[in-house]
PAMIRO-179893 format. One record per atom (N, C-alpha, C): residue in one letter; z, x, y. Coordinates in steps of 0.001 Angstrom, whole numbers, plus 500000, padded with zeros to 6 digits. Layout:
% residues N
aZXY ...
END
This chain:
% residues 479
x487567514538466029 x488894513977465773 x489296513106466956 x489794511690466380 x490083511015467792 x491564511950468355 x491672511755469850 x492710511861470157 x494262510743470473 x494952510649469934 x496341509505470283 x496308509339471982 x496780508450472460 x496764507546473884 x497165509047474643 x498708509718474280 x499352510584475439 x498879511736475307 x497759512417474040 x497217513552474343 x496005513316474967 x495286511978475194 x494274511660476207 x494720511878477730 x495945511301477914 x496564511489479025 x496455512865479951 x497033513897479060 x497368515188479389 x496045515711479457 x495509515615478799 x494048516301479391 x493492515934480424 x493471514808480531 x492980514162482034 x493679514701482886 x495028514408482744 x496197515075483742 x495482516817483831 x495435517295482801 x495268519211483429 x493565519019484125 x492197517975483848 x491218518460484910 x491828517513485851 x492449516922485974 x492658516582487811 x493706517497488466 x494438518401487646 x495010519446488348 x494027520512488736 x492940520484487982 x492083521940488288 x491297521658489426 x491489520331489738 x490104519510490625 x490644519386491724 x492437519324491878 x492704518874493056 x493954519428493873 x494407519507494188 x495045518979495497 x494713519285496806 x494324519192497358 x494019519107499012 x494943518626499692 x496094519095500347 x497156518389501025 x496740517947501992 x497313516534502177 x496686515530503651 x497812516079504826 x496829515597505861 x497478515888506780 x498407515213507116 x499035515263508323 x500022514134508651 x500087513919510427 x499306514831511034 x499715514442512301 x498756513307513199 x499731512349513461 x499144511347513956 x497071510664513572 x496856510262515056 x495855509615514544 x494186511022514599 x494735512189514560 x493912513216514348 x493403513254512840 x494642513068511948 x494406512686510357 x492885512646509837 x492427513947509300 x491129513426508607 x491033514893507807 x489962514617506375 x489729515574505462 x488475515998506443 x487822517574505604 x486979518291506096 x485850517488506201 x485609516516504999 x484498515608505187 x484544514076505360 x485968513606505424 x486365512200505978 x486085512024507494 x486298511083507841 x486139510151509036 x487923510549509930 x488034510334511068 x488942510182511756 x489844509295510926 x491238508730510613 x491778507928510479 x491871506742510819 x491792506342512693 x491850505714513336 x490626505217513231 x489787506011513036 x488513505015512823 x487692504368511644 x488081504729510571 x488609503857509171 x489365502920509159 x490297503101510039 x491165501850510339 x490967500648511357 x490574500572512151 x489559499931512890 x488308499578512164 x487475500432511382 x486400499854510635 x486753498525510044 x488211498778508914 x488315498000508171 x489017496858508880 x489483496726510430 x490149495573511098 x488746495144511313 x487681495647511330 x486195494967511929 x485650494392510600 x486009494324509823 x485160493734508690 x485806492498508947 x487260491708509088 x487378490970509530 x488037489926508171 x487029489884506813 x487570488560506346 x486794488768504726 x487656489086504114 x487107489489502257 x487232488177501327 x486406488520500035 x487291487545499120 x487962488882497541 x489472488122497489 x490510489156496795 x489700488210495315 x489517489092494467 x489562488784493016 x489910489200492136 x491021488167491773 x491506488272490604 x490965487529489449 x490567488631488422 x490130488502487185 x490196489655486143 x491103489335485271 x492041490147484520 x492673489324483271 x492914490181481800 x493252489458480893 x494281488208481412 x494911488002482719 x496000486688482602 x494897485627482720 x493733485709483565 x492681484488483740 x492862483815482177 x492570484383480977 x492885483902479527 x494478483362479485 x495180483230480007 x495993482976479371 x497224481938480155 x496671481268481142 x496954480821482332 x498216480950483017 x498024482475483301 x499631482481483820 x498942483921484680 x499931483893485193 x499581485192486758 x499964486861486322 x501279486384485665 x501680487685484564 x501522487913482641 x500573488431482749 x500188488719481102 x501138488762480314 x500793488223478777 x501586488894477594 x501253490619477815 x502061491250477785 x501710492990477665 x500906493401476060 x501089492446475124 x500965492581473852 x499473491726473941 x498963491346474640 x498003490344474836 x497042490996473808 x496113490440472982 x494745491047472492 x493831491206473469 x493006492133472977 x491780492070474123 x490630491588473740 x491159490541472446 x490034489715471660 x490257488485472661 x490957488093473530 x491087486514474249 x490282487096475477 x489869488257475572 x489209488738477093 x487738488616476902 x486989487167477104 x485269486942476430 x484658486011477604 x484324486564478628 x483435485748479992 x482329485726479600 x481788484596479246 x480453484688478381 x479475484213478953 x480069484074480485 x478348483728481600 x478864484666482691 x479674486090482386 x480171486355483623 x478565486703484493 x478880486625485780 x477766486427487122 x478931487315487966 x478351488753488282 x479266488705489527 x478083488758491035 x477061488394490372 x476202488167491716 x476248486520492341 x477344485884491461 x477597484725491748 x478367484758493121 x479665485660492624 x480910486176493507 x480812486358494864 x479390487527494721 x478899487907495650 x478487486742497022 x477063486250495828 x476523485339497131 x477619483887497681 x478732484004497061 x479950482699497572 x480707483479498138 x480848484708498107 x481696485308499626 x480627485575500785 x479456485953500536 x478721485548501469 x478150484278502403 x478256482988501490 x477992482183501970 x479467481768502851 x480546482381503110 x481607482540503879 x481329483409504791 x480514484116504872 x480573485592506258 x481286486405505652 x481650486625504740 x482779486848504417 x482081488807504210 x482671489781504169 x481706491083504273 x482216492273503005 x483504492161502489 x483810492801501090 x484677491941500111 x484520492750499195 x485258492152497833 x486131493361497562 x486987492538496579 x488544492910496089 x488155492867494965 x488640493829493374 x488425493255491761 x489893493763491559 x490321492923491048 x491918493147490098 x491225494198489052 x491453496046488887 x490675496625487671 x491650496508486718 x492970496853487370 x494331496490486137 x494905495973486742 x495541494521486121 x497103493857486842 x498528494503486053 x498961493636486060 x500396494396485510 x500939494408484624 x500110493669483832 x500437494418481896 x499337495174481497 x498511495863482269 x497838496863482199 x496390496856481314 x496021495528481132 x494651496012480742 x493502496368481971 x492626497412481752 x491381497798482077 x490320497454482193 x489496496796483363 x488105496169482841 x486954496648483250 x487293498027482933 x486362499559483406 x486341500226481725 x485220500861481489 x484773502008480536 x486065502924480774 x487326502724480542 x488065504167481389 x488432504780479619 x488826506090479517 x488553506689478505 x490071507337478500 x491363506723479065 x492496506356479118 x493328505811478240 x493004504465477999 x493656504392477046 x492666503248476056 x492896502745474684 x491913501382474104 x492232500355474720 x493039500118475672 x493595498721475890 x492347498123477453 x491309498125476715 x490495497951477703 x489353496823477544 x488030496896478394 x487231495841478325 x486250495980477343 x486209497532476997 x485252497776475748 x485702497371474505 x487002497284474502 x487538496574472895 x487908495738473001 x487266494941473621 x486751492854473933 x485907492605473060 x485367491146473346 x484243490662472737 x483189490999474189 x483609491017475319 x482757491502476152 x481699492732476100 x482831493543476485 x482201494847475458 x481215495666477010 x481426495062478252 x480606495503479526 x481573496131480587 x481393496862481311 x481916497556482238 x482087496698483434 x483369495985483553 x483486494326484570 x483069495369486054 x484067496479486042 x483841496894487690 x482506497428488063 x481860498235486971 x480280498483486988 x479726497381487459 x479656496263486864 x479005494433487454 x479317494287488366 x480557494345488920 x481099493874490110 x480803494639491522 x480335496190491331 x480262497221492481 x478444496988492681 x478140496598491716 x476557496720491435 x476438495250492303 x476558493879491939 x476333492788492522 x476756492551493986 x477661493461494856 x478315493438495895 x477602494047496967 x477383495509496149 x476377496440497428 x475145495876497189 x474756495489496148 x473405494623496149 x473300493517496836 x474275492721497281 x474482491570498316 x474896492431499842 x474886493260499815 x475250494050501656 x476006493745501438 x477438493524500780 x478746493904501101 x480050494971500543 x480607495421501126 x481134496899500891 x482315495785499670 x482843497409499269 x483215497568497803 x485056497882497853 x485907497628497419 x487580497603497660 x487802497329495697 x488914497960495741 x489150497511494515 x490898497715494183 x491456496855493347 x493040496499493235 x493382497275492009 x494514497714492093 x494879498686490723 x496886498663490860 x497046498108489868 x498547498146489671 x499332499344489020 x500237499643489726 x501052500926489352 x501855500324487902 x502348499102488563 x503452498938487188 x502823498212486024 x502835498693484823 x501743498371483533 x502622498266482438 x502844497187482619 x504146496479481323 x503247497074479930 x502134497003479591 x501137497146478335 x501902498794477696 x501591499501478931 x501919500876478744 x503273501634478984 x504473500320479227 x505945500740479323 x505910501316480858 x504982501522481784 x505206502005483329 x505630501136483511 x507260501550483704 x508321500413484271 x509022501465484592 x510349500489485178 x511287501617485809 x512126501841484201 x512401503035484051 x513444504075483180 x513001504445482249 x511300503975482073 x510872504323480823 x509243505600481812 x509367505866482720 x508139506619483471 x508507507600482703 x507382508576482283 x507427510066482118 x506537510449482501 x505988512265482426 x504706512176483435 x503696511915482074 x503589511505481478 x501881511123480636 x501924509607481382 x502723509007481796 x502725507954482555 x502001508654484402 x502534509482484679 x501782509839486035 x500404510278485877 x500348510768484620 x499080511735484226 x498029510471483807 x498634509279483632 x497423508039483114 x496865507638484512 x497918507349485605 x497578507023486657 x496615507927487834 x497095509327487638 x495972510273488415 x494517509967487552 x494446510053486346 x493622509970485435 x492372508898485703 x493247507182485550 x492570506139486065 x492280506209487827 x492665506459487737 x492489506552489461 x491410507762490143 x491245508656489233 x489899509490488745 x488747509143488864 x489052508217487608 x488231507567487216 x486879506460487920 x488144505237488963 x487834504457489907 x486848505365491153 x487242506312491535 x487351506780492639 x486085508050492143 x485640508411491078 x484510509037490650 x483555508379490406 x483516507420489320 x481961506670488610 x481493505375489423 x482013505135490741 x481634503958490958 x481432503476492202 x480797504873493025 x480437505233494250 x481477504823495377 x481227504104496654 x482150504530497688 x482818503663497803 x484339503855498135 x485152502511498224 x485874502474499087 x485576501455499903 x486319501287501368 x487831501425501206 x488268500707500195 x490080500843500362 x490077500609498599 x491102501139498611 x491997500747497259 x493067500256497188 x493291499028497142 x494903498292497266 x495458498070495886 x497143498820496326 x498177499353494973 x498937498401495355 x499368498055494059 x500502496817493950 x501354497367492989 x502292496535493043 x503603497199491901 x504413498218492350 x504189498795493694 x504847500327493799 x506061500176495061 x507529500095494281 x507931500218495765 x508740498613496153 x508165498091494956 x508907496279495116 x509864495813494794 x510754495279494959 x512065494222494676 x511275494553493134 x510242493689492984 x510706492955491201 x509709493839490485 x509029495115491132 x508686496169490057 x509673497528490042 x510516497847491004 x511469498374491020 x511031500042490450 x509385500547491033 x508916501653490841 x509227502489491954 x509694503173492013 x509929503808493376 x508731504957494296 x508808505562495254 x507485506547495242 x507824507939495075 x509080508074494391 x509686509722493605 x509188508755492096 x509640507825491554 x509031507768490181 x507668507996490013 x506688507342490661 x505602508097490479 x505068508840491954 x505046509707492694 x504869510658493372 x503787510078494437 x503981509537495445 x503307508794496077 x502262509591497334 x502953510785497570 x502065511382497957 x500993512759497209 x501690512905496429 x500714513643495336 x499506512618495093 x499699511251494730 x498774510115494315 x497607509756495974 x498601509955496782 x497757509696497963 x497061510903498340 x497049511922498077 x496240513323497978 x495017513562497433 x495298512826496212 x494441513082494985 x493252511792495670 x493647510419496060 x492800509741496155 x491280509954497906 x492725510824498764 x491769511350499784 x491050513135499325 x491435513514498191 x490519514469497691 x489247513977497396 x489306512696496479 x488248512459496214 x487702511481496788 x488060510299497764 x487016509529498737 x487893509962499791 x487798511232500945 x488226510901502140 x488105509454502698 x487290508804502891 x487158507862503316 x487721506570503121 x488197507027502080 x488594505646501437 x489706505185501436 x490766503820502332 x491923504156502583 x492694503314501698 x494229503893501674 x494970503527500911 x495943502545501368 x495876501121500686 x496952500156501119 x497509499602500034 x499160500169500606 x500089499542499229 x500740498456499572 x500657497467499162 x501047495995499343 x502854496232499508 x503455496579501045 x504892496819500819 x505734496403501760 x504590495952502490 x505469495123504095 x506417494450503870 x507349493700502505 x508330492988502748 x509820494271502623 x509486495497502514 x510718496525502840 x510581497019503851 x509635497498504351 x509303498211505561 x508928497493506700 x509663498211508232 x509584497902509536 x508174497423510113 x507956496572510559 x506597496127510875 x505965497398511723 x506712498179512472 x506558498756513605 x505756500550513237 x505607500680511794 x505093501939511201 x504285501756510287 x503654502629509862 x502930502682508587 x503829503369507495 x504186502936506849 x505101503604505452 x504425503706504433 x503839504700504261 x503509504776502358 x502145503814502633 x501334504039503265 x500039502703503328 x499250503438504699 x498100503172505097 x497261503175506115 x496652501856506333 x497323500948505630 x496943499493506205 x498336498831505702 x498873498031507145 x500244497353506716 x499739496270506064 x499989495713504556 x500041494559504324 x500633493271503952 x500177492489504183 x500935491184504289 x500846489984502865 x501109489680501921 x501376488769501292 x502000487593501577 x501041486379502182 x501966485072502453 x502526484792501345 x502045484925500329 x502636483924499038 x504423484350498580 x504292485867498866 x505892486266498679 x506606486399500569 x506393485307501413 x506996485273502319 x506882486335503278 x505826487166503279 x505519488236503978 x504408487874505331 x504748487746506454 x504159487292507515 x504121488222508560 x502797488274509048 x502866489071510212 x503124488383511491 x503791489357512662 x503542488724513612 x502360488563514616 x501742487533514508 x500613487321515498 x500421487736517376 x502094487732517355 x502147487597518888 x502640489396519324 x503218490426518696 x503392491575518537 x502864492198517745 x502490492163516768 x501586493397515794 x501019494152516586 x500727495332516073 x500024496510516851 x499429497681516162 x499700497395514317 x499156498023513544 x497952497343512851 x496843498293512505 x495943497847511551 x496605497125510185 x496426495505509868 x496685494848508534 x496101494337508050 x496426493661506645 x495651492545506075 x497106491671505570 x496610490377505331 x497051489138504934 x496467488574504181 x497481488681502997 x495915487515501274 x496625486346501243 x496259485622500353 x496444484457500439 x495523483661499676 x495564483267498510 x494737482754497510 x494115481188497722 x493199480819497689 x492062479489498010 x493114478639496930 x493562478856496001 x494453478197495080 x495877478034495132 x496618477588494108 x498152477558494315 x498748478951493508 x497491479425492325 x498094480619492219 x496909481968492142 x497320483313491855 x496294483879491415 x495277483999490650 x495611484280489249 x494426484312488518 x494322482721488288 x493006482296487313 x492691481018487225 x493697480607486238 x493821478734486447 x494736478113485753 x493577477384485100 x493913476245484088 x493197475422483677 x493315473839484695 x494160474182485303 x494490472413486079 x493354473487487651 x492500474574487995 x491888474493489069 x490743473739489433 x489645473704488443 x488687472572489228 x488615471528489911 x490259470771488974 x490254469422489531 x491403469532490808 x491793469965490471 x493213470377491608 x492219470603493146 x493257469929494338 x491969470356495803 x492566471816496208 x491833472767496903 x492033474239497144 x492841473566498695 x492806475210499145 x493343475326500274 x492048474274501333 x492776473969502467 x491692473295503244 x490310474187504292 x489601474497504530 x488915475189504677 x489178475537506150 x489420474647507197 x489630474177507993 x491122474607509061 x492212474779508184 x493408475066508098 x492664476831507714 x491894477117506739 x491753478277506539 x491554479726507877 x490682478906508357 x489973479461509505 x490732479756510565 x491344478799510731 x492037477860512232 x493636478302511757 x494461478675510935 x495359479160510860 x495563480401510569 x494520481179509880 x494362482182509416 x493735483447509851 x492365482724509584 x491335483902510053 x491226484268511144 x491033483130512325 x490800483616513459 x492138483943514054 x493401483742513977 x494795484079515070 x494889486195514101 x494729485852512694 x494981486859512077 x493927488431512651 x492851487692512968 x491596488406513585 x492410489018515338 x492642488089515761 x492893488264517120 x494025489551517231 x494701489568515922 x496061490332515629 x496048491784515296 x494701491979515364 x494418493121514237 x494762493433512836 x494555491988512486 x494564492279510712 x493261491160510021 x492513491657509229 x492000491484508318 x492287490294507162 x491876489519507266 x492110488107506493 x491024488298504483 x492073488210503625 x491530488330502238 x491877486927501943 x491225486596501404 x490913485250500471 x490928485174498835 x491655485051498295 x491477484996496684 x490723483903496086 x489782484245495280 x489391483183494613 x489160483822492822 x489819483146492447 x489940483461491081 x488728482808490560 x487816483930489667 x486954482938488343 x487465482666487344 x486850481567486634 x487121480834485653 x487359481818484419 x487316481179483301 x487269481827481935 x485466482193481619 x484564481577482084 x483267481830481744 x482920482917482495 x483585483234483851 x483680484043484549 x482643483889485734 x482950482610485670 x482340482098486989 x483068481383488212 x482696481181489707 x483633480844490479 x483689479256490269 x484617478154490126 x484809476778490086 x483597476124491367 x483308474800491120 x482709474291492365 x483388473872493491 x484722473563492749 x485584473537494301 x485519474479495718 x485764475512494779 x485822476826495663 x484478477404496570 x483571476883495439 x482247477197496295 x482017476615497302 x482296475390497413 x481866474200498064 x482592474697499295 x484271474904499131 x485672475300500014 x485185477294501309 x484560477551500227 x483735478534500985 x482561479056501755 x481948477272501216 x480569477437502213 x480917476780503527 x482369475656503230 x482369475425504751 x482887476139505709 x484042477146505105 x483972478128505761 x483197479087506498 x482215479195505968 x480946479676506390 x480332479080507444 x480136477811507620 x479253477064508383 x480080476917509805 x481622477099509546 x482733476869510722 x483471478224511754 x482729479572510590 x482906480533511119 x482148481487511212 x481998482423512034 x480928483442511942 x481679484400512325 x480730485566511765 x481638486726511969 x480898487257513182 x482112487640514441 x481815488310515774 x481671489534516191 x481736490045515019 x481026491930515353 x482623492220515832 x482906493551515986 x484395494489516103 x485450493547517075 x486496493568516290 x487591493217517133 x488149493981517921 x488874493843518487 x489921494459519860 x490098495820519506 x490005497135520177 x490737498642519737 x491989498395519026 x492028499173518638 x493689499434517971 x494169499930518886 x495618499958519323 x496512500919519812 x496766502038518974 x497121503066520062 x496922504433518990 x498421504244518747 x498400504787517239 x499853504836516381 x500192506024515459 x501156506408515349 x501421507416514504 x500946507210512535 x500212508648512368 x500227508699511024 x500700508186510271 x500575507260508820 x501380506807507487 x502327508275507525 x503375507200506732 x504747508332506298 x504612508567505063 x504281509655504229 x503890509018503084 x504646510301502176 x505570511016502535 x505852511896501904 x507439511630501136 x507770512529500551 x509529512053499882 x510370511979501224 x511200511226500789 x512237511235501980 x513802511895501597 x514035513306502020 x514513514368501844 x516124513744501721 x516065512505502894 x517911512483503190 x517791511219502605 x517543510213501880 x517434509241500743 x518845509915499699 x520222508382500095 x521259508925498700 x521767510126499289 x521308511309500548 x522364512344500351 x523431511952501252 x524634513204500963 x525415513093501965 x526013513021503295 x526557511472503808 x526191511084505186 x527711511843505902 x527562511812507583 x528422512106508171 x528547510996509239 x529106511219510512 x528973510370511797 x530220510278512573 x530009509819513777 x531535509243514150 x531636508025514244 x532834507429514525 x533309506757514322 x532916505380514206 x532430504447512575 x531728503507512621 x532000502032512855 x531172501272513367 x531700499359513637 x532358498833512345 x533543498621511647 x534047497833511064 x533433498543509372 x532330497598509131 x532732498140507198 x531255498797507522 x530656499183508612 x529281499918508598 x529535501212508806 x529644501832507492 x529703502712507760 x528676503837507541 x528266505541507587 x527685505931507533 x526779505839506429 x527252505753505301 x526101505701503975 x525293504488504219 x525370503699505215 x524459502932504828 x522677503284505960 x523383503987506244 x522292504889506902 x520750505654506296 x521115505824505101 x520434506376504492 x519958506239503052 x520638504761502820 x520429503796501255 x519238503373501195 x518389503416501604 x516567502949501228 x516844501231501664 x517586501323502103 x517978499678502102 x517442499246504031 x516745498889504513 x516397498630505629 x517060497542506415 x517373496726505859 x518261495443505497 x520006495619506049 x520525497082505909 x521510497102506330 x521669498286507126 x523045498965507838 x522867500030509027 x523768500507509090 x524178501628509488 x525389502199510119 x525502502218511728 x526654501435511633 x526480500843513517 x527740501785513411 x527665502172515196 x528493502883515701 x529515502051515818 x530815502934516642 x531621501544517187 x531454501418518514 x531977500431518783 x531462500109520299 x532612501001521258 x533483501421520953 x534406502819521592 x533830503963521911 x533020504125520660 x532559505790520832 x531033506079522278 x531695507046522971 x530603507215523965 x529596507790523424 x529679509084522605 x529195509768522323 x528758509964521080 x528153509030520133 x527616508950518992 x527177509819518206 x527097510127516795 x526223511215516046 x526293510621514687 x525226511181514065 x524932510455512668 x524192512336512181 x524607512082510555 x524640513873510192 x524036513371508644 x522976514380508304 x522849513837506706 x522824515455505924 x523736515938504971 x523832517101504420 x522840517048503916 x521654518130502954 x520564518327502351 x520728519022500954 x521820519209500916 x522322520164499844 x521545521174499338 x522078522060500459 x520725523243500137 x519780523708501009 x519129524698501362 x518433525214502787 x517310524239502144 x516478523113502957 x515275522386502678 x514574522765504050 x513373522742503544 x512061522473504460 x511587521542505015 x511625521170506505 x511099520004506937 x510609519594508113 x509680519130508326 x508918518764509617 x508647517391510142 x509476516368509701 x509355515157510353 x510901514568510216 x511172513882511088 x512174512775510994 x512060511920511809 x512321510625511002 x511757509524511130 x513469508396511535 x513459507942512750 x514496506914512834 x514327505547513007 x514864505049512055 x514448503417512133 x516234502403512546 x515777501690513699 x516921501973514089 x516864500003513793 x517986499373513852 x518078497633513329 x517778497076514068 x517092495598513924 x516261494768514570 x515798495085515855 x516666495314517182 x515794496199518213 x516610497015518464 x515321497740519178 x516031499488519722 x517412499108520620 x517936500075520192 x518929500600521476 x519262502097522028 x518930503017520989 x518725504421521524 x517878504827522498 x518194505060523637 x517561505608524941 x517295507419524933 x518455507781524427 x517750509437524861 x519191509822523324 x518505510884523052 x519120511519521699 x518336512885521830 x519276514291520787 x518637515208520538 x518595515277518923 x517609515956518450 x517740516129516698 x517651517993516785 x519135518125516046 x519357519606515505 x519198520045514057 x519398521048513942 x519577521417512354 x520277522476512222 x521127522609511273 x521975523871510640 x521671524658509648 x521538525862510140 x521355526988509344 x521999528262509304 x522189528795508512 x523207530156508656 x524204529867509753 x524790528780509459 x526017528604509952 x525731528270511912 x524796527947512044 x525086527860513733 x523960526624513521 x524180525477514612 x523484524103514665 x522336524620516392 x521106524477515391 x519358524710516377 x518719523640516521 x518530523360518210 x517694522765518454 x516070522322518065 x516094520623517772 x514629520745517002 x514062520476518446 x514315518903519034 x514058518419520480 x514729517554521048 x514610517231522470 x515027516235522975 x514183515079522987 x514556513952522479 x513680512316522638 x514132511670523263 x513012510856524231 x513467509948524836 x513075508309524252 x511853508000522982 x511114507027522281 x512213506043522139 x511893504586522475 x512394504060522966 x512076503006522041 x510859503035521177 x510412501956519757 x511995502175519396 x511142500911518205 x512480500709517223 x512022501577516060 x511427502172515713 x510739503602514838 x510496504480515663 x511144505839515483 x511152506981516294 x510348507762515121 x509334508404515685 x508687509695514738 x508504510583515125 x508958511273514658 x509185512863515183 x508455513973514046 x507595514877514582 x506909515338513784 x506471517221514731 x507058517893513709 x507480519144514572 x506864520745513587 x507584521704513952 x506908523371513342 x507986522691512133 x507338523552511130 x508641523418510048 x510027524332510163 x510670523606509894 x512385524499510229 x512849524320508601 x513608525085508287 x514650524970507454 x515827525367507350 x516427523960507013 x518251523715507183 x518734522878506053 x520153523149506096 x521019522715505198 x521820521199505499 x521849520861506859 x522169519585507565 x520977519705508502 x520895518101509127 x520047517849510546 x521078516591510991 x521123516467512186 x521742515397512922 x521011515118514336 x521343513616514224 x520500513109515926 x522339512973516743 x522268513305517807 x523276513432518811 x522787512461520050 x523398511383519754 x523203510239521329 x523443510118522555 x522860510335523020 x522762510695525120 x523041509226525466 x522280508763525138 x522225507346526503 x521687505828525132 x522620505127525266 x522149503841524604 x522560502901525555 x521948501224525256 x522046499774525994 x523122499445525340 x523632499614523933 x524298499047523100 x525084499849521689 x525701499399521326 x526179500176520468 x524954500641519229 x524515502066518852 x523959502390517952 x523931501872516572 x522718501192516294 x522519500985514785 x521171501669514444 x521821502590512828 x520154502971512524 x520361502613510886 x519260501703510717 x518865501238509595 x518648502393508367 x518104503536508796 x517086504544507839 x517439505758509006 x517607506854508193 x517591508325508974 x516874508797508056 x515222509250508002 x514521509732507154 x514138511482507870 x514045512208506751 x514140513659506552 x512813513984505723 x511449514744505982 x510547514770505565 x509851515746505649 x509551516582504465 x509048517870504766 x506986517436504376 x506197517144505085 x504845516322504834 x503868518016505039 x502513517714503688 x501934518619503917 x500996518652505044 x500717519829505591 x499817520258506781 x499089521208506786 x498443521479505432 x497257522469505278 x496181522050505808 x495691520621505708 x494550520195505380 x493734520801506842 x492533520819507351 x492384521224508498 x492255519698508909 x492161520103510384 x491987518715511066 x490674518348512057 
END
């Protein structure tokens, strides 16, 4: 008997419950599963690879637009010379050392055997397993393996107000899937999660349950969610690689960075293929290198390159041509610079998100709630009267928690502060800080309280904190 789409779901959903959870760790750059790699040194691996090509190829390539019909057939999905040993040897003839495959964009078709849902590559005229071709032609060319997977899937209603969990249960499911049949994968980069214009949050679908499940099954394999235009340059949030999107105005800084990143940036004017690309001129190769690769290299981030194939499912000659001179103008120099050591991804719920704020006395219309609105963008500034500052977030309810995280507006000004907590009625010392970043992380025994508050000793300037985050992160895993 066949089964309907959401009782496929749920079954998948109950064996990846029987299969998994392994809670990740969280403390700093010690971070590693029983059989993973150090953190820090996954992360550095992947600043040493240096320079990928991102591919996108996905039902929009048919239909020349970047965002799919969701209703699309998967009769217009027919690459009828696809080559991905083509792919291969034209990111090689760049130096270039891994590949990227779009497996779902964001109206959610599949171009994997996944047994999820029909909306896939087997009920094409294709009828072949695209990421099977694509993992096979890559390690067969010596270069390591990455692959792109979108949270938000217009096809399947994963949008915001319509999530339920056969919607979480598709995503542990596919993500199973990726991360089982198709041997080892350096990174997996998530899009859609966490954005202005997908508006998925990481309580709608559970971002560290999802980041659990994926270091259950490739320790090694790290997770980068495309989210740098909300979050502080100065942390890892929800990601183990900060990344950068030029195309939506997302820039790193070259002259301060200090975290492991990447920066994409498509050889074209857009992602997937258009019909005006052959003749149209790409990016300059030249400008590529010389603006990009090498300052981005020097920065500790990782330079991706998009090059979209055609409809035959082959790469244009422009591009080839645009990538061999790349090649001839650059070489790759073996490991870049150490990393500075940095604190662990934050990757757990954030406890004081929306609850109830306290404080004294605030600058003009900043007042305390904005302390704790997910909004980074705005702050609760002290006033410039008060000597003695405090900012308070209720929990409603005795909660469990071992990190708090302060992100304080554009630069620091907190010099020395203590963080307490209340319980059975009397306010306990967690510690005294003196961290002087503009991201304070604090990561401690677990306590549980009903309020926590930071109390201000010594500032340059009047107190602003963007984010007062509250985080109870798991710490079974051994280390």
């Amino acid at each position: 008997m066949r089964h309907t789409r959401t009782t496929r779901y749920f079954l998948l959903f109950v064996l990846i419950c029987t299969t998994m959870l392994r809670p990740v760790a969280a403390s700093a750059q010690a971070t590693k599963s029983k059989t993973g790699q150090n953190l820090a040194t996954l992360q550095q691996g992947f600043v040493d690879l240096r320079f990928g090509m991102f591919i996108h190829f996905n039902i929009p390539t048919f239909m020349d637009q970047d965002w799919a019909d969701p209703e699309a057939s998967p009769a217009i999905f027919n690459p009828t010379k696809l080559d991905c040993d083509q792919w291969a040897k034209a990111a090689k003839s760049a130096n270039m050392t891994y590949g990227c495959l779009t497996t779902k964009h964001h109206s959610g078709f599949s171009i994997w055997d996944t047994k999820t849902t029909d909306y896939n590559v087997m009920n094409s005229p294709y009828k072949k397993d695209v990421v099977r071709e694509y993992v096979n032609a890559f390690r067969a060319n010596g270069l390591k393996v990455m692959l792109y997977y979108s949270i938000l899937d217009t096809h399947h209603k994963l949008r915001p107000g319509h999530i339920t969990p056969q919607h979480i249960a598709m995503v542990k499911a596919q993500l199973t899937e990726l991360l089982t049949n198709y041997g080892e994968i350096t990174a997996l980069i998530i899009d859609g999660w966490d954005a202005p214009w997908s508006r998925i949050s990481y309580d709608d679908i559970p971002f560290e349950e999802v980041y659990s499940l994926i270091k259950s099954l490739q320790p090694n394999c790290l997770v980068m969610d495309l989210n740098a235009a909300k979050y502080p340059a100065e942390a890892l949030y929800y990601t183990d690689i900060k990344s950068y999107e030029q195309g939506a105005g997302q820039h790193i800084s070259k002259e301060s960075n200090k975290l492991p990143a990447l920066s994409c940036l498509p050889i074209n004017d857009a992602w997937f293929w258009k019909t005006s690309f052959p003749t149209s001129p790409v990016k300059d190769p030249a400008k590529l290198v010389n603006d990009n690769l090498v300052p981005f290299n020097n920065a500790y981030c990782n330079f991706i390159l998009n090059i979209a194939p055609n409809r035959q499912g082959l790469i244009d000659d422009n591009a080839l041509a645009a990538l061999k001179q790349i090649g001839q103008s650059w070489k790759h120099q073996g490991p870049t610079a150490k990393l500075p050591a940095a604190e662990a991804p934050i990757i757990s719920h954030n406890l004081a998100k929306f609850q109830p704020t306290n404080a004294s006395w605030s600058d003009d219309m900043w007042i305390m709630d904005f302390g704790n609105d997910d909004d980074f963008g705005k702050s609760w500034i002290s006033n410039p009267t008060v000597k003695q500052p405090w900012y308070e977030i209720t929990l409603k309810g005795d909660k469990a928690f071992n990190m708090i995280v302060i992100a304080e507006s554009r630069r620091p000004r907190i010099k020395k502060y203590r963080l307490e907590y209340y319980q059975n009625g009397v306010w306990k010392p967690i510690l005294t800080g003196e961290n002087t970043g503009r991201i304070k992380v604090h990561r401690f025994n677990r306590v549980y309280g009903e309020r926590v508050r930071i109390l201000i000793d010594g500032f340059d300037a009047p107190p602003q904190i963007a984010e007062f985050g509250v985080f109870n992160e798991r710490t079974e895993m051994a280390q």
